[in-house]
N, C-alpha and C positions, 0 to 999 in steps of 0.2 A: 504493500500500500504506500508505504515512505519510496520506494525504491520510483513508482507513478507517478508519485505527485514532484518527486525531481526531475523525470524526463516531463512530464507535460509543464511543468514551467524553466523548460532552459530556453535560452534566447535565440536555439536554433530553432527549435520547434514554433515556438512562437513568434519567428518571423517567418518561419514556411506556413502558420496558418493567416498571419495576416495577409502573406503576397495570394495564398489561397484565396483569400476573401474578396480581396481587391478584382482579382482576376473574376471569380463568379459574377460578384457584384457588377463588373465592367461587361460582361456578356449578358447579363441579363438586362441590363438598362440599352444596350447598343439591338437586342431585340425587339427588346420595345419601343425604342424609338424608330428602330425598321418599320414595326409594324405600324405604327402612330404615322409615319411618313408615309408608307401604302396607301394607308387608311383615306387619310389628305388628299393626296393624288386621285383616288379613285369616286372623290364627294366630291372635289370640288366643280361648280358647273363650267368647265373648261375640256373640249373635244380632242384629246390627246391627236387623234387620228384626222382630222380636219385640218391643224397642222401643221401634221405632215402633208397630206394632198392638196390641202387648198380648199377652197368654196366650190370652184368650177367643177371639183373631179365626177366621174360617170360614179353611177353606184359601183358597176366592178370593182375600178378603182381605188374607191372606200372599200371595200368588202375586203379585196386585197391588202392592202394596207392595213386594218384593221387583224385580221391572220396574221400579218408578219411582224403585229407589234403584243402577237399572244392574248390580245384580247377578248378572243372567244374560248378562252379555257373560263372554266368554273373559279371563283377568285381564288379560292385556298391555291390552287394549283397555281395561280398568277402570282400570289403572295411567296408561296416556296420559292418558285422561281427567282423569283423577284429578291427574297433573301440569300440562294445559292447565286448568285452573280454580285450582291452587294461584298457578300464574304469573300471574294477573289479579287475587289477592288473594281467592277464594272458595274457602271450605274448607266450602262447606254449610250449613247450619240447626241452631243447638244445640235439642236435645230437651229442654231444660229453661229454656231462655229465649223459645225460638219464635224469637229472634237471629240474624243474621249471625252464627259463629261470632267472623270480625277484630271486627266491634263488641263484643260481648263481650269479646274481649282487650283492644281498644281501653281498655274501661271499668275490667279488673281489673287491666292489664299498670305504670299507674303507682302505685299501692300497694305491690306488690311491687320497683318499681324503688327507691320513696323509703324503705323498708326495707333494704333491701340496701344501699343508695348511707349512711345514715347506719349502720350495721353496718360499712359499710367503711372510713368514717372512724375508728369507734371501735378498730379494727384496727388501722387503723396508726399514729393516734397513739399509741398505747399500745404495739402490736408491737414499731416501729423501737427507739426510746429503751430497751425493753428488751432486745432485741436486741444493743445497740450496750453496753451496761451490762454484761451478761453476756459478751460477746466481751472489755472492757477490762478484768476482773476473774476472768478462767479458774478454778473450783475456790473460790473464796470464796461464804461465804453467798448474798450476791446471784445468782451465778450458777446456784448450788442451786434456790435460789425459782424463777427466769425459767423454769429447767428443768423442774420440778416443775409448776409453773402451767403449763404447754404442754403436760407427758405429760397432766395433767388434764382440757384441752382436748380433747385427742383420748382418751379415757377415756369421759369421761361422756357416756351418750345425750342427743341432744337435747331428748328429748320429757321426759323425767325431770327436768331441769334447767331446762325451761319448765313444768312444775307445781309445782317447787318454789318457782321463782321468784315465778307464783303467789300459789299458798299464804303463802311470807311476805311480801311487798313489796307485795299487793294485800288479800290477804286478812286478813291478821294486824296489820301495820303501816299499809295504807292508803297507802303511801307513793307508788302509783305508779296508774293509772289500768286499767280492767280489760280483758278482751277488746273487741275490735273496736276502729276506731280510732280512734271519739268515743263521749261519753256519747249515750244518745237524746235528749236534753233540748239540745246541742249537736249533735246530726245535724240537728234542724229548722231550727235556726239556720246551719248552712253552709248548708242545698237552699236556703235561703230568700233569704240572706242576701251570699253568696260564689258569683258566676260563675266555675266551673271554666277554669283555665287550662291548665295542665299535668296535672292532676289527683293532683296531690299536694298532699294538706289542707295541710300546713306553708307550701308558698308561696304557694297558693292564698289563705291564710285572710289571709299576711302582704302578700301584693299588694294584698289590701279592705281591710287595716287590720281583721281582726274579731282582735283580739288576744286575745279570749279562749278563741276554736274555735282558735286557735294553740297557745295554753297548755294547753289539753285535748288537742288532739291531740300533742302533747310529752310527756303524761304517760303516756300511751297507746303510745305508740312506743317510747318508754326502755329498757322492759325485754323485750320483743322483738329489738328492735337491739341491748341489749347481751347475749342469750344468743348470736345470730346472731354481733355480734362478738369475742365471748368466742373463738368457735372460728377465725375470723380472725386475731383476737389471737393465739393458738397457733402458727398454719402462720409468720406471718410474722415472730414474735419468732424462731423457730425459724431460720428460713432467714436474717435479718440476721445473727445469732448466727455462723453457717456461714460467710456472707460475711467480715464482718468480721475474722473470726479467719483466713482466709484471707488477707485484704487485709494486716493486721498484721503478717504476716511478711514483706511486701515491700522488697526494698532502701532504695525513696526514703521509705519512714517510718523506717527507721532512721537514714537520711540526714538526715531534716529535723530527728532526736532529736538528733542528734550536732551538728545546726548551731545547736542552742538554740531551736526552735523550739516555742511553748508548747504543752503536751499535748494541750490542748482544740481546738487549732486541727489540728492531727496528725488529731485521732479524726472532729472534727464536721464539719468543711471539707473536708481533704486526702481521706482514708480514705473516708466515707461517700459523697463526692463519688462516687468512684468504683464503689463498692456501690452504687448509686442506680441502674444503668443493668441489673444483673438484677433488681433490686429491683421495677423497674417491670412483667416479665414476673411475677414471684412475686403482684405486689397485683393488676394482670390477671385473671391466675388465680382469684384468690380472689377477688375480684368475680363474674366469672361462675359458681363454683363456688355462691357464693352467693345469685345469680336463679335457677341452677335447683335448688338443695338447699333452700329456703326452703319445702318443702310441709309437712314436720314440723311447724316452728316458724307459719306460717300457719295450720295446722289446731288445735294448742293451743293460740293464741292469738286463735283465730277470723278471723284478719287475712285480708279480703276481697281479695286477689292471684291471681295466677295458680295458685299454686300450690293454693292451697284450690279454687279451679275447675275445674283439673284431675282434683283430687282427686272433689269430688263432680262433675262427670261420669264416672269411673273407675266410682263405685259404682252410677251410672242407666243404666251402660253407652251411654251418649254417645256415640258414637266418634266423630263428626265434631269435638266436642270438644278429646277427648283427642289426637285426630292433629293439630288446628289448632294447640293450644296445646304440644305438642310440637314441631314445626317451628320455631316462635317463638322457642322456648327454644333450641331448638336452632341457629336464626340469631345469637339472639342471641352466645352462648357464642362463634362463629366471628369474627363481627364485633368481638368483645373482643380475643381473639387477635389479629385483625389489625392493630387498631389497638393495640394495646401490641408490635407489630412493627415498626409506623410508628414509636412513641417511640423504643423502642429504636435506632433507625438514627438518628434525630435528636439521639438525646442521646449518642451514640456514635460518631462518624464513619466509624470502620473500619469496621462495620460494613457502610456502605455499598457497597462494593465486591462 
């Protein structure tokens, strides 16, 4: 009985049943979300098969077409299928590239990621520190502001806030670079110029050393990324805010106050330290909330991602598309989650049990 209860709690064991869990856990939410995307595709009122042929086509035609896109099987059978081809990485033919649907993710999916991933920089540097400012100063001006600027965040539409931004910082001021994510006079010079690595212009351009498709695409991303993390900015000033003032009323900061121990080191070490460990599920969160809410901000800013791909397949009624690049988004989101599950237990011991 002694001899069980030391194998079932060694730390081999116990991390062969968490990567167990994770693994089930990840197959069963990637099925349900297959099947939830199915589901999608096959309610919504949009003619998969119309299409493809057009309005004009004879009935043959359509009838053909209709067979060769398996949609006279019983659905269960369409659904297998439909899961046995997503599990090998084929989600079908985009109608609007003649593409592998993943090649086409492939091409639009790090645009989107290198938006988001610097949006979520600008979140949190900005976020925590106010956050952590407003929690140390309850009810004073500052904390008004923090407060203020956060209900704002979640207030204003995004699309409103991306044409204004716009309007003054590209159009008026000139300050910032315009739609899309180079000028065309520096598009010819990255295809030409810069072998795609990652496929985000930024490292790509800085791994050639083209430092000037660097500085262009910088200018061009700024105010994207900061509408994007404007509203990041918000959720997580917010939620440190919560924390912190929570964590503040704890015994051992009072204790460490009473031992002389200096303020800053109390708030930014001791406190925060500790805040740091939901902190990491909150920035999570708003990462992935981020890859897949980015189709607003993509679509008024014309920014070539997923999320604008999704969108104009949505309108040519693509659905191979629209259910490929859903799935995507929708892995990805799960796989964020998990791995800010992973942090969490690493930056937190107890957890681990």
């Amino acid at each position: 009985m002694a001899e069980s209860t030391l194998i079932a709690s060694s730390p081999l064991l116990r991390t062969a049943r968490q990567v167990g869990g994770f693994a089930v856990t990840l197959a069963v939410t990637l099925l349900g979300l297959l099947a939830v995307t199915f589901v999608i595709g096959r309610v919504v009122p949009i003619d998969p098969v119309l299409a493809v042929v057009g309005e004009r086509a004879t009935t043959a035609q359509y009838e053909a077409a209709r067979e060769a896109l398996g949609l006279n099987e019983p659905l269960v059978t369409q659904f297998l299928i439909y899961v046995g081809d997503a599990l090998r990485g084929d989600f079908g033919r985009a109608l609007l590239t003649s593409q592998p649907v993943l090649d086409d993710i492939a091409r639009v999916f790090p645009a989107t990621l290198e938006l988001s991933t610097i949006a979520t920089i600008f979140g949190v540097l900005l976020g925590v520190p106010a956050g952590v400012l407003a929690a140390t100063r309850p009810g004073t001006w500052i904390d008004q502001l923090v407060r203020l600027i956060g209900l704002a965040g979640y207030s204003m539409p995004i699309f409103w806030l991306g044409l204004i931004g716009l309007l003054v910082f590209y159009g008026n001021l000139g300050w910032v670079g315009g739609p899309g994510r180079l000028d065309t006079s520096y598009q010819f010079t990255f295809e030409l110029d810069v072998t795609p690595v990652t496929g985000m212009i930024l490292i790509d351009s800085a791994l050639a050393g083209a430092w000037d498709v660097f500085a262009n695409a910088l200018t061009h991303i700024v105010l994207p990324a900061g509408v994007l993390g404007y509203y990041s900015m918000a959720y997580i000033s917010r939620m440190t805010r919560s924390f912190m003032m929570n964590e503040l009323s704890q015994e051992y900061v009072t204790t460490a106050r009473v031992k002389g121990m200096p303020e800053w080191r109390v708030i930014w070490v001791h406190a925060l330290r500790n805040v740091a460990v939901p902190l990491i599920t909150v920035i999570a969160l708003s990462y992935a909330n981020l890859l897949e809410g980015s189709v607003l901000t993509e679509t008024v800013f014309a920014w070539p991602g997923l999320g604008l791909y999704i969108t104009n397949a949505l309108f040519s009624a693509d659905m191979n598309a629209v259910m490929g690049g859903t799935v995507i988004v929708g892995a990805t989101f799960v796989a964020l989650n998990m791995i800010s599950d992973v942090l969490y237990k690493l930056v937190d011991p107890r957890a681990r049990t």
